[in-house]
C-alpha positions in Angstrom: -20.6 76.1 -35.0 -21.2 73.9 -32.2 -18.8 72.8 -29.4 -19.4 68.7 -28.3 -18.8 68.5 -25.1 -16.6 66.1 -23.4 -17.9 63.3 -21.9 -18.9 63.4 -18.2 -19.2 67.2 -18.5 -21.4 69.7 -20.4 -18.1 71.8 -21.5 -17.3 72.4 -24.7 -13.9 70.8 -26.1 -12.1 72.7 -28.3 -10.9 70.3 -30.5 -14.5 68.2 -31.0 -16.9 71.0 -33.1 -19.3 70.8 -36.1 -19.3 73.7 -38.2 -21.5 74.4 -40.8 -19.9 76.3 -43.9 -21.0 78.7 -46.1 -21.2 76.3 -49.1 -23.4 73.9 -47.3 -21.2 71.5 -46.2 -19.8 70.5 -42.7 -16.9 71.1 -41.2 -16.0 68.3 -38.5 -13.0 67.8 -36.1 -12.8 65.4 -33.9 -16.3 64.0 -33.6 -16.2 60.4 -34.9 -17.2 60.7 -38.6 -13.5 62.0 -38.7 -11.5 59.3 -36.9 -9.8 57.0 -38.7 -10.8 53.8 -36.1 -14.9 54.8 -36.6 -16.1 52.2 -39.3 -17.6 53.5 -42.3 -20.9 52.5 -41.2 -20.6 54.2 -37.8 -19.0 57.6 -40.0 -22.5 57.7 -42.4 -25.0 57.1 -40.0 -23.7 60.4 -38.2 -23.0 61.8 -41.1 -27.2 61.3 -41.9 -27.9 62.7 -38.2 -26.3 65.8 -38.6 -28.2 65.8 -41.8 -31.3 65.2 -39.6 -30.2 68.0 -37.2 -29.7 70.4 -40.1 -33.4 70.7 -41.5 -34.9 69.7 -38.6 -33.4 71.9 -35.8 -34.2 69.6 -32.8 -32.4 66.6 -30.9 -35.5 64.3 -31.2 -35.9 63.8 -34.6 -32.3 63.1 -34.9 -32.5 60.5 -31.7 -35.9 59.0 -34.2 -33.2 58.9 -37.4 -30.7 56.8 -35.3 -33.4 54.7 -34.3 -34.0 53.4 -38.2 -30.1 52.9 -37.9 -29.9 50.8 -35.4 -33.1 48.8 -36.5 -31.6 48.1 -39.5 -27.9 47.4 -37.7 -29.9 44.8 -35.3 -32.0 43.1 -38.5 -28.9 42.1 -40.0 -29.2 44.5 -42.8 -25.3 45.9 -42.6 -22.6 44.9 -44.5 -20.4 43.6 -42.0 -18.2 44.8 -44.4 -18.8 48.6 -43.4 -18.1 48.0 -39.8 -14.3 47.4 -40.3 -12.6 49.0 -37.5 -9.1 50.3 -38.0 -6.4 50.4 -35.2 -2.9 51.5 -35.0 -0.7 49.1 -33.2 1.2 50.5 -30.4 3.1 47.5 -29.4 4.3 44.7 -30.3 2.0 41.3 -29.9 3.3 40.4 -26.4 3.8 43.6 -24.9 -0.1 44.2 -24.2 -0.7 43.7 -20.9 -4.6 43.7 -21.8 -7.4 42.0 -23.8 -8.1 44.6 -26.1 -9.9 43.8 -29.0 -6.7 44.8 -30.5 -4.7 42.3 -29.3 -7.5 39.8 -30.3 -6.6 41.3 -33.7 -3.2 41.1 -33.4 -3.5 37.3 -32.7 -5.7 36.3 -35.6 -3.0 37.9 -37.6 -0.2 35.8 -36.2 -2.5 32.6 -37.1 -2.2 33.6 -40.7 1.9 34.1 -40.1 0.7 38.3 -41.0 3.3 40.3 -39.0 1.9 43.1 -37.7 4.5 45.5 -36.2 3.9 49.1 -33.8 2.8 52.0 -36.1 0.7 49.4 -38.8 -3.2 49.2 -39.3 -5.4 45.9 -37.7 -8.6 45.7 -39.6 -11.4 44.2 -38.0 -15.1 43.4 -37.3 -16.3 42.5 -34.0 -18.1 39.4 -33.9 -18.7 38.5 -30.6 -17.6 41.2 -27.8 -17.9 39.1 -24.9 -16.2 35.9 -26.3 -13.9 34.4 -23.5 -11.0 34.1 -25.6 -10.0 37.8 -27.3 -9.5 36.2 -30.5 -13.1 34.9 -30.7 -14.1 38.7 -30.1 -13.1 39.7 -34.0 -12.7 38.8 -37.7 -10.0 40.3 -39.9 -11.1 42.4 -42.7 -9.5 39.4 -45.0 -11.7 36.4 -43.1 -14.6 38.2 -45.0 -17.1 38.2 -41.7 -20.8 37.6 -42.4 -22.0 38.4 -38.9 -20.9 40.7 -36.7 -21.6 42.2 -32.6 -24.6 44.4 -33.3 -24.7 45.9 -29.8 -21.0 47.1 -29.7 -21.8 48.5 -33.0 -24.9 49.9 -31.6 -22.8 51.3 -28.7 -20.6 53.1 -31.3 -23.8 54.2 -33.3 -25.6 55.6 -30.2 -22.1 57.6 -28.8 -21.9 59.0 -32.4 -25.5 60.4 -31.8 -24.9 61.5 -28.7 -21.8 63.8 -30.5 -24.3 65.4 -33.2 -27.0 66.2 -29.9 -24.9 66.9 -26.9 -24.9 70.5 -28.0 -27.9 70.5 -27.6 -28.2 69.3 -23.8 -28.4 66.0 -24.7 -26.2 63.3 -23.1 -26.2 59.7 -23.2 -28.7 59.1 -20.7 -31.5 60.9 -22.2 -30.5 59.7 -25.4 -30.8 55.8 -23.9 -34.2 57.0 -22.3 -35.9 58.6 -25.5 -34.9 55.4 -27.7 -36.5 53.1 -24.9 -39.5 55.3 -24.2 -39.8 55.3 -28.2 -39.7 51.4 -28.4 -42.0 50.9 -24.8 -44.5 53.1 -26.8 -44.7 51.5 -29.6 -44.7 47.8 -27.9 -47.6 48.7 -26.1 -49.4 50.3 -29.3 -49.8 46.0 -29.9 -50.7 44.8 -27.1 
């Protein structure tokens, strides 16, 4: 069993763990594979790294598997589809006092006269994370999205990694580093 820490710190949370049972499969609270807002996308490809983790035993081949994700994420080759996020509403429309990609949700909804009321699902895909107007940031499920934000997905992708190797001493930063120094190496392998 295996403890992820919190973020910011290097102690162990009690409610985030991976456990491996004695059946072969995993048992997983609180890491993002079991969240109900991770899209499906995000869920598998840790799913696959704790695969990675499994027979291999080490952080780097797992940070090299993640890599092939997120090449594959930035070529296009998702389903936007599989990147559906799913958010509870806590308030009603005009009670947020933020732009929250929620809210951007929330307001596509209204233009197709859906009600959305506190305690129901928004189901989106993030198209464009730093669009001025919130509702430019996202595509409902429904609007059938053929393109989508593929570094906010990245983002979710890399923290997800970070869950499966943090155990393991590894935090964000030196996952960041070991996908850059990966990339700067092979850059200068062509030139």
């Amino acid at each position: 069993m295996a403890f992820v820490p919190r973020r910011g710190t290097q102690a162990g949370a009690l409610t985030r763990y991976v456990g491996r049972a004695d059946d072969g499969s995993f048992k997983l609270r609180g890491i993002e594979a079991r969240q109900r807002s991770t899209p499906e996308w995000v869920a598998d490809c840790q799913r696959d790294l704790l695969d990675t983790l499994d027979a291999e035993r080490a952080p780097e081949p797992v940070v090299d598997r993640l890599r092939t994700h997120l090449i594959d994420l930035h070529a296009g080759r998702v389903d936007p589809a599989d990147l559906v996020v799913t958010k509870r509403v806590g308030k009603r429309p005009g009670e947020y006092t933020q732009e929250t990609r929620t809210v951007g949700a929330l307001r596509r909804y209204e233009r197709h006269d859906v009600a959305r009321h506190p305690g129901q699902p928004v189901r989106f895909v993030v198209v464009d994370d730093d669009a001025a107007r919130t509702a430019d940031r996202v595509r409902l499920d429904f609007e059938s999205p053929e393109e989508y934000d593929a570094e906010f997905y990245a983002d979710l992708a890399t923290r997800a990694a970070v869950s499966v190797v943090s155990p393991l001493g590894w935090d964000r930063e030196r996952v960041d580093r070991y996908l850059r120094d990966r990339q700067d190496a092979a850059l200068s392998a062509y030139l």
